[in-house]
N, C-alpha and C positions, 0 to 999 in steps of 0.2 A: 855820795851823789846818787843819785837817783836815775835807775835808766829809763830813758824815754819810750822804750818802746816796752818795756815790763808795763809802766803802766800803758800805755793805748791796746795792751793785749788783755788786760784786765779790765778796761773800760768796754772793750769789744765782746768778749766772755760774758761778764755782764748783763749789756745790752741784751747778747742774743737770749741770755736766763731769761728776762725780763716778756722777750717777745713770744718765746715761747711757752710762757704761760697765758697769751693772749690767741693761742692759736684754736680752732673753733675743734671740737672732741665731736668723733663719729655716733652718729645715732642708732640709735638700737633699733635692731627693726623687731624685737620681740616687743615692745612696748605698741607697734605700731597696728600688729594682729591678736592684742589681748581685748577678748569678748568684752562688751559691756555689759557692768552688772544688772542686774534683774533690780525692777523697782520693787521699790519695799510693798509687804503684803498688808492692808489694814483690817483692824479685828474689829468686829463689830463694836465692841463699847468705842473704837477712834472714829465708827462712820455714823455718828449720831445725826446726821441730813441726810442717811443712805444714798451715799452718789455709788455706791459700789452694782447697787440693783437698777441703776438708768446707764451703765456705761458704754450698752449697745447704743445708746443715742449719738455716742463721738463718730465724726465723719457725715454726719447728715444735716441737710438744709434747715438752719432755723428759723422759727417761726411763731407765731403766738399759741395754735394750738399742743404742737409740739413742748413748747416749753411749759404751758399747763397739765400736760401729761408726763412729763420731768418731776413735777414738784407735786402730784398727786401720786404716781412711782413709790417714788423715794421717801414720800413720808416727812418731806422736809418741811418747816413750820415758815420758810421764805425763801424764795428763790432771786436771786440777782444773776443779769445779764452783765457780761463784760466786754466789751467789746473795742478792738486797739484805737488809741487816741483819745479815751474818754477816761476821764477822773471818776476815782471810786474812793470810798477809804478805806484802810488799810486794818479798820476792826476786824478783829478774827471772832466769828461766830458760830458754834460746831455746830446748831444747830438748822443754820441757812446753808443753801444749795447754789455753787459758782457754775455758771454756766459761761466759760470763754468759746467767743466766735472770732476769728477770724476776719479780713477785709468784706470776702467774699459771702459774708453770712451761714455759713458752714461750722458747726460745732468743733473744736479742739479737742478741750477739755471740760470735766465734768470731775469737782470738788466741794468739801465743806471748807466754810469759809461764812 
């Protein structure tokens, strides 16, 4: 015969295996103060729209003269505006010049594309 409480000690055993494998593992705070890495460096044969000689232009107001001064810069054979909300396509062109603005018309970034 089987004693009743051998098993509810083994279903209780168990159980508790079961929960705590579900209980949440302490965070590491080393993960929390690792620097982030440096962006990648590009070589001149990858900036074939030279955005790397206009990137003092990121952080300032754009505008039309400005951004004909981007794409005479840079040496780029087209310049495209990008601006949030509007459709672009997604051709990669190394030798066009991305220019992302912001809501506020304000330059972000400055890429080929």
């Amino acid at each position: 015969m089987v004693n009743l409480n051998a098993v509810r000690l083994c279903l209780i055993a168990g159980s508790l295996g079961l929960l705590a494998g579900c209980a949440p593992t302490p965070n590491s705070s080393a993960a929390e103060h690792e620097p982030a890495p440096q962006p990648p460096r590009v070589s001149e044969r990858e900036d074939a729209c030279g955005a790397q000689r206009v990137q003092d232009r990121i952080g300032r107001q754009h505008d039309e003269r400005l951004t004909e001064s981007i794409r005479q810069e840079s040496g780029a054979v087209a310049l495209r505006v990008i601006r949030p909300g509007h459709a672009y396509t997604m051709d990669y062109r190394g030798e066009r010049i991305n220019v992302h603005i912001d809501e506020g018309g304000v330059i972000t970034s400055i890429g080929c594309g």
